[in-house]
N, C-alpha and C positions, 0 to 999 in steps of 0.2 A: 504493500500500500504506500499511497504517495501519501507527502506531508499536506497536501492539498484533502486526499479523501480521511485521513484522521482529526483533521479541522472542520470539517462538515460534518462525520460524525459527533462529534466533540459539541458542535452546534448544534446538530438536532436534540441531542439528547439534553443539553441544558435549559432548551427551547419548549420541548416537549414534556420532560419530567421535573421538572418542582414542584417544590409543594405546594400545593391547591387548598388552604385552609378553608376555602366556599366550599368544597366536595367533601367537608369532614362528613356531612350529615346523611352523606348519602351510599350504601351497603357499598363498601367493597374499593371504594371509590377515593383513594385519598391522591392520587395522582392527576396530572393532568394525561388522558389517554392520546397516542397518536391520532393526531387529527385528518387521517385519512383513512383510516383501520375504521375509526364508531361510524363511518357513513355504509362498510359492507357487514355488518352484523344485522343476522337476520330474526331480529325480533322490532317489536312496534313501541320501549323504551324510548324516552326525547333521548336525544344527543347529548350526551355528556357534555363536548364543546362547541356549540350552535355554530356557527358563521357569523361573521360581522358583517353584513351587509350595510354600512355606514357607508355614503359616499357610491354605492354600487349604481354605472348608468342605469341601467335595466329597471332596476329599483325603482328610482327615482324620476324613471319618464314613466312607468305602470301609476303609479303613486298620484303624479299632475296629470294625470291623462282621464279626462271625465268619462271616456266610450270604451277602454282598455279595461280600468278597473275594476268594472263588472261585467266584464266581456264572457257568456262562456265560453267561447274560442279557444281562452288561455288557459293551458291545465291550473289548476290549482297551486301557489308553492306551500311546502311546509318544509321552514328554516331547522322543525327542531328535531324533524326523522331522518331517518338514513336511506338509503337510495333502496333497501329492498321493500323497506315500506312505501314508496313514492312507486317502484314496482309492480307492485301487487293494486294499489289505485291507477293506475294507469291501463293493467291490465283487466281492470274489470270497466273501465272506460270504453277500451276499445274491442270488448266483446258483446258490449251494449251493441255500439257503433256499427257493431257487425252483424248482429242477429237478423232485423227487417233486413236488409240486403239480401243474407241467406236466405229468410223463408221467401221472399217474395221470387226471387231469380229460381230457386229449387221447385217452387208451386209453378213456375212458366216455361220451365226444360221437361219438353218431352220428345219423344221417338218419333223423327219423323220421316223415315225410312230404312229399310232393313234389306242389305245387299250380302250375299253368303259368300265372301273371297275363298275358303277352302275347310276341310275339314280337319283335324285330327283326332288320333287316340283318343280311347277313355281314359288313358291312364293319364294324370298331370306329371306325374314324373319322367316321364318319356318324352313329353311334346317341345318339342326346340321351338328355337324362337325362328319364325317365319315372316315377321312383320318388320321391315326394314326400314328407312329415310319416311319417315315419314314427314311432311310439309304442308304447313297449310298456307295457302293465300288465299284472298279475298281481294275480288273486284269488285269495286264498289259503283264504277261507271256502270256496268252490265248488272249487279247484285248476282254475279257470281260467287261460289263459293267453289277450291278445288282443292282436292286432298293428293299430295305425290308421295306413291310409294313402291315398294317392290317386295314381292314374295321368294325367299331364298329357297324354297322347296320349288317351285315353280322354272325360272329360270331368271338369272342376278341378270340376264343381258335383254329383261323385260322391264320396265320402268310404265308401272299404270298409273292412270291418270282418271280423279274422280269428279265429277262434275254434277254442283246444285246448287239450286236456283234458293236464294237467302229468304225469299216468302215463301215458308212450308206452305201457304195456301196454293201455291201453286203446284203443277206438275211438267210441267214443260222444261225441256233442257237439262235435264237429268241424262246423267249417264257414265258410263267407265268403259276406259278402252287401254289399250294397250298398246305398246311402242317397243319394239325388238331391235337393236342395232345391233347388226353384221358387223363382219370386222374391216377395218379402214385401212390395211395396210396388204395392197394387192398380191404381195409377196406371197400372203398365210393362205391356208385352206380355203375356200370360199365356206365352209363347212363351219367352221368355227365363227363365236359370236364377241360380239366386245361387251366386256362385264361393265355395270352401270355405279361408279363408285357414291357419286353425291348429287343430287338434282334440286333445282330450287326454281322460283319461279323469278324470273329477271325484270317483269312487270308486267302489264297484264296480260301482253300476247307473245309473251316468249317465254321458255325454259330453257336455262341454260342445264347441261350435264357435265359431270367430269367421264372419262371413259376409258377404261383398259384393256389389254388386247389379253382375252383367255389364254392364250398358248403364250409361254414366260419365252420371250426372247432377248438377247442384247439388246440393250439398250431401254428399256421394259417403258414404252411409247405411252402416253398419256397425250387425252386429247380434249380438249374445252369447247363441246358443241353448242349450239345455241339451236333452240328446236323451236319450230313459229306454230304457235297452236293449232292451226287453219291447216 
């Protein structure tokens, strides 16, 4: 240790522990406690040593401010609890905040079509995961809605594309189709497919893809397509 950190020790602890004659009367308490330590103690006791908010801007513009003061906007303070009490009030604030949201948005989500991508096993231990990129965008010019994804049981060098219309009252323009890209590099099989690494949607009438060539060759080719929805 430097002569620097046993001077700062030296200071906290002269700073921090004298003796507190005010705290005679109170169980246990004849110290002044660190005054960073009594704000995470997890009980609802005042603060051994409050804050001095003397002087504090925050304060003092709350304080002259006629619209602030009883605003309830501003959480509540309390100078003489510890931050897991001010915790535990804040979290029951924002599960208030939260509850109508919930019920009203969970009473307004329903099912509003049912499309079968594949089957598997009974058993759930066995079943791999099949459901890949998934992406969603939304068109807002059209009130489209399109879901991009690919089934690894199916074939990785198929990339579907799901398509609905954002007024469940509606039924028009619904649908899912599929897109296979061959492989781009004349040389290879015509047999062999290019595998679909990442797909997103680039705005509203394009999809871009990343794309890899199935059979590993030097140089192992990656290609950045752009696919025009139409």
């Amino acid at each position: 240790m430097t002569q620097k950190d046993i001077t700062f020790v030296a200071d906290f602890l002269t700073e921090h522990f004298n003796e507190a004659p005010e705290l005679y009367d109170r169980k246990g308490k004849y110290f002044n406690v660190e005054r960073v330590g009594q704000y995470l103690k997890d009980e609802d006791d005042d603060l051994v040593s409050p804050p001095n908010t003397e002087g504090n801007q925050w304060f003092n513009f709350l304080k002259n401010s006629t619209h602030l003061k009883e605003s309830p906007l501003l959480f509540p303070y309390y100078p003489e609890k510890s931050l897991h009490f001010v915790k535990r009030q804040m979290e029951v604030v924002i599960d208030q905040c939260l509850q109508k949201p919930a019920d009203v948005i969970g009473k307004s989500v329903h099912q509003a079509v049912r499309i079968c991508l594949y089957k598997t096993s009974e058993s759930e231990d066995s079943t791999p995961q099949l459901f890949k990129l998934p992406f969603l965008w939304n068109d807002k010019t059209s009130n489209i809605h399109y879901v991009l994804f690919t089934i690894l049981e199916n074939s990785v060098s198929k990339i579907h594309i799901l398509r609905r219309h954002t007024d469940t009252s509606r039924s028009v323009s619904n649908g899912i189709l599929a897109v296979q890209f061959a492989n781009f590099n004349s040389s290879i099989s015509e047999s062999s497919d290019s595998s679909c690494l990442d797909a997103h949607f680039y705005d509203d009438e394009t999809v871009t893809v990343v794309l890899k060539e199935s059979v590993e060759q030097e140089g192992k080719d990656r290609v950045l397509a752009q696919l025009p929805l139409s």
